[in-house]
Structure formats: C-alpha cells, structure tokens
C-alpha positions as CSV (number, residue, x, y, z in Angstrom):
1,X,86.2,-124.7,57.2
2,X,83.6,-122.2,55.5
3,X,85.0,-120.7,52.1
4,X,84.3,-116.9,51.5
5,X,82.1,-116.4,48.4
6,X,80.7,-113.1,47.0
7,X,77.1,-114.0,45.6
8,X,75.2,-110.8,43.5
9,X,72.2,-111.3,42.6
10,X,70.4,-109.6,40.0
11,X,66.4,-108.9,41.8
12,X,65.0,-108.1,38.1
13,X,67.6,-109.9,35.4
14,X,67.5,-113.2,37.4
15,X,71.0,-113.1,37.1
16,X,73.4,-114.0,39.6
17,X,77.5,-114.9,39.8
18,X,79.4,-116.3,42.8
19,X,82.9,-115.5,43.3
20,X,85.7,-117.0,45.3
21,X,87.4,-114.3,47.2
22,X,90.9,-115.1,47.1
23,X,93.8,-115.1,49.8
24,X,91.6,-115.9,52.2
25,X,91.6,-118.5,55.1
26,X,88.7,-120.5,56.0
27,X,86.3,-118.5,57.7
28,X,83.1,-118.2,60.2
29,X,80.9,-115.8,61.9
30,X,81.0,-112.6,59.4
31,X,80.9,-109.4,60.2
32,X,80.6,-106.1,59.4
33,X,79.6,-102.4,60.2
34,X,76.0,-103.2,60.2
35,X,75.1,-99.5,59.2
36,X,75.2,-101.1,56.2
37,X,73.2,-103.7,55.5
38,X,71.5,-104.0,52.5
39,X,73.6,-101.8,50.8
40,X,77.1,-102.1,48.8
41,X,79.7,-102.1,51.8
42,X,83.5,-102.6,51.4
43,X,84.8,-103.9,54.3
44,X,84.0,-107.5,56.7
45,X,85.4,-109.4,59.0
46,X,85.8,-113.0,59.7
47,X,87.2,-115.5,62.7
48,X,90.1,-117.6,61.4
49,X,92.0,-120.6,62.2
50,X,95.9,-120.0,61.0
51,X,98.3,-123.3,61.2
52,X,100.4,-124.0,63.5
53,X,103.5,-125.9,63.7
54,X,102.0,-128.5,65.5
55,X,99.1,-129.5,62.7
56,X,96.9,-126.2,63.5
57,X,94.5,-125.8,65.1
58,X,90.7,-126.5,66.0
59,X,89.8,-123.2,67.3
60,X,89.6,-119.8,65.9
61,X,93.4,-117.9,66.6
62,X,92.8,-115.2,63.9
63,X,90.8,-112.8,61.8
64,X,90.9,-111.4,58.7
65,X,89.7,-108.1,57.3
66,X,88.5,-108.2,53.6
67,X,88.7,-105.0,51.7
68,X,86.2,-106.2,49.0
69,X,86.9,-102.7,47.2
70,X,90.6,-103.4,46.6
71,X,90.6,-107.3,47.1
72,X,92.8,-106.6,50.1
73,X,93.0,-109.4,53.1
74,X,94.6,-108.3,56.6
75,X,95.4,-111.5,59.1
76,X,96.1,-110.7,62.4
77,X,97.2,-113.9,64.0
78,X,97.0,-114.4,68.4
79,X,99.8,-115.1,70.2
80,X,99.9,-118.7,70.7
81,X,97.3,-120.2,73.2
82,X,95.2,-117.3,72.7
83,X,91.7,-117.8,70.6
84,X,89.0,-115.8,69.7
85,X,85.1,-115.5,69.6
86,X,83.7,-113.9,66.9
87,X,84.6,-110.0,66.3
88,X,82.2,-107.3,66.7
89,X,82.5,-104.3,64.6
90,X,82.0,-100.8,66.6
91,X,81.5,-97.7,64.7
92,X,83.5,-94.3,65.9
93,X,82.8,-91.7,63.1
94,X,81.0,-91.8,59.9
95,X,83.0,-93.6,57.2
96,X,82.7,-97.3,56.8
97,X,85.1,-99.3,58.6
98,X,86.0,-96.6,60.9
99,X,85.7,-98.0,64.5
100,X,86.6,-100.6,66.6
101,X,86.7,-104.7,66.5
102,X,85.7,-106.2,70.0
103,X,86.2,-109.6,71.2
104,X,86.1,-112.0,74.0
105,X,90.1,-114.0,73.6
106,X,90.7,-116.6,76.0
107,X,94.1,-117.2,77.3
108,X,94.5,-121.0,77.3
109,X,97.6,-121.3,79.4
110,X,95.9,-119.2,82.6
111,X,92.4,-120.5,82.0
112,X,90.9,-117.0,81.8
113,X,89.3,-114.5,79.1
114,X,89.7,-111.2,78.3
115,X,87.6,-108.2,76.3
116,X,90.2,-107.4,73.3
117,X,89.7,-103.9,71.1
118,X,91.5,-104.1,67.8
119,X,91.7,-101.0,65.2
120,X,89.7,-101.6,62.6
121,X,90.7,-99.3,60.2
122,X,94.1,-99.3,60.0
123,X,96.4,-102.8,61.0
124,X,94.1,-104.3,63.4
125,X,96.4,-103.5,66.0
126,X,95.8,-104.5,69.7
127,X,94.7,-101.1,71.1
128,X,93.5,-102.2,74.9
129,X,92.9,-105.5,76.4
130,X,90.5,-105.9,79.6
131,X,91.5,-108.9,81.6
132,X,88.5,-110.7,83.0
133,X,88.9,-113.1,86.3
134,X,87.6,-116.4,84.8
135,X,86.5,-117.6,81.3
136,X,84.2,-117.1,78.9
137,X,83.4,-120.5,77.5
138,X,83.1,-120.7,73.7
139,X,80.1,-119.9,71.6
140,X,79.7,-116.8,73.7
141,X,78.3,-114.7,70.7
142,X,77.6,-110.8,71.1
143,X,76.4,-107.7,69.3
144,X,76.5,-103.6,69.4
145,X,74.5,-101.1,70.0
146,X,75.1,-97.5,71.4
147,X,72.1,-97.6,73.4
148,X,72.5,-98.4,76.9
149,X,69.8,-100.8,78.5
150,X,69.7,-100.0,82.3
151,X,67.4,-101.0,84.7
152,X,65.4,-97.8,86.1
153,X,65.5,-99.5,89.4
154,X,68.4,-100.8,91.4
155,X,69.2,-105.1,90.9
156,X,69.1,-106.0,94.5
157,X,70.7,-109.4,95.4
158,X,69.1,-111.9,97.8
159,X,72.2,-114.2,98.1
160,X,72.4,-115.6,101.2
161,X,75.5,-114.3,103.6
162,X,78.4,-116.4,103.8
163,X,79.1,-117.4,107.2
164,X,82.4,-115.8,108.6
C-alpha cells in the first residue's frame, strides 16, 4: 500500500525535502479539514488496512489521524468484518481538526452499510452510527459542504404501481 510522505517545496529557493512520516500504516484517500488548503495545517486523515490474524486484509478496516505538529498517529481499528470508505472530515467550530469524521462502513457478515460519525478531535471514538437497509458497494467516494442543494420543486416519481 501507499506510504505517507511530507514533500515542502521551496516556490523561490528550488528547494525541496521529502520525509517519511513514521508510525504509520499504509495509507489511501487523504483527508483533511479542507478550510485549509493551501496553507500549513496540522492534522489528516487516512483509510488503513491493519492485519489480521488471518494474513490481513485487502480492504480498508482502519484510519489513522496524523498530528503532523506533534508527529502523533491515532489508529482506530473496526470491529472485525467491518470496513471503511474513505473518511470525510466535518468542521463544528473554528479550530482545525475540530469536527466530525463521516464514513460509509459496511458490515460484511449482514451484507449491509451504515453512515458512521467518529470524533475527530479527541480518540476517534464511535459517536453515532446510522444503519442503512442495503449496501453501499465500494468506491462510493463523498465530500462536505454546509450548503444544502434542494430542488425548489417537488421530485415526483413515475414508477409504475405494483400490482396488489
């Protein structure tokens, strides 16, 4: 799996460094509080695959939050036959990191998915999960905004009536 790497680069020294962050597990699909990118930001979060006892595994049944500030990682590891899409980072107040990670986690042994919130700023604790009543097949990839996108009118269905 994908390494993490820190790359600066230097716009007017042409200079540039890349550096291994450490205590990491491989890693995909980055993220983090998009209020700010392009500048210095601390925190990000990335989908994980932890071993198991039975050689690992091939999909994503973790995430880790990097504190790139004081070279901290956080793992939080699913409960076995659980795995997860990538996490969405959800701002609730001002200060970097402060908010909410969202994810879709599908529950092998049922067949079905579910919208998971972890904490984000604390020990990415579980704080509500929203069962859904089928699956969400993988590669499902989302994003956040806080403006809602309604229609103005009505979506009116022309399904044809099941007959009774």
């Amino acid at each position: 799996g994908g390494q993490l790497y820190r790359y600066r680069l230097g716009l007017t020294s042409n200079l540039y460094s890349a550096e291994k962050i450490k205590n990491t597990l491989a890693a995909e699909f980055p993220q983090w509080d998009l209020r700010f990118s392009g500048q210095k930001n601390r925190y990000s979060y990335h989908v994980s695959t932890q071993d198991r006892k039975y050689g690992g595994s091939v999909y994503f049944n973790s995430f880790q939050k990097i504190d790139h500030q004081d070279r901290k990682v956080t793992t939080k590891t699913l409960p076995e036959g659980e795995f997860l899409s990538e996490v969405i980072f959800m701002p609730t107040g001002p200060l970097e990191g402060e908010g909410y990670l969202v994810s879709v986690v599908y529950q092998a042994k049922y067949h079905v998915s579910a919208v998971v919130i972890f904490n984000a700023h604390d020990d990415l604790a579980e704080v509500a999960r929203i069962p859904l009543q089928h699956h969400v097949p993988f590669g499902f990839h989302g994003g956040y905004t806080t403006k809602a996108f309604l229609p103005k009118q009505p979506i009116i269905e022309n399904r044809p009536k099941k007959n009774a």
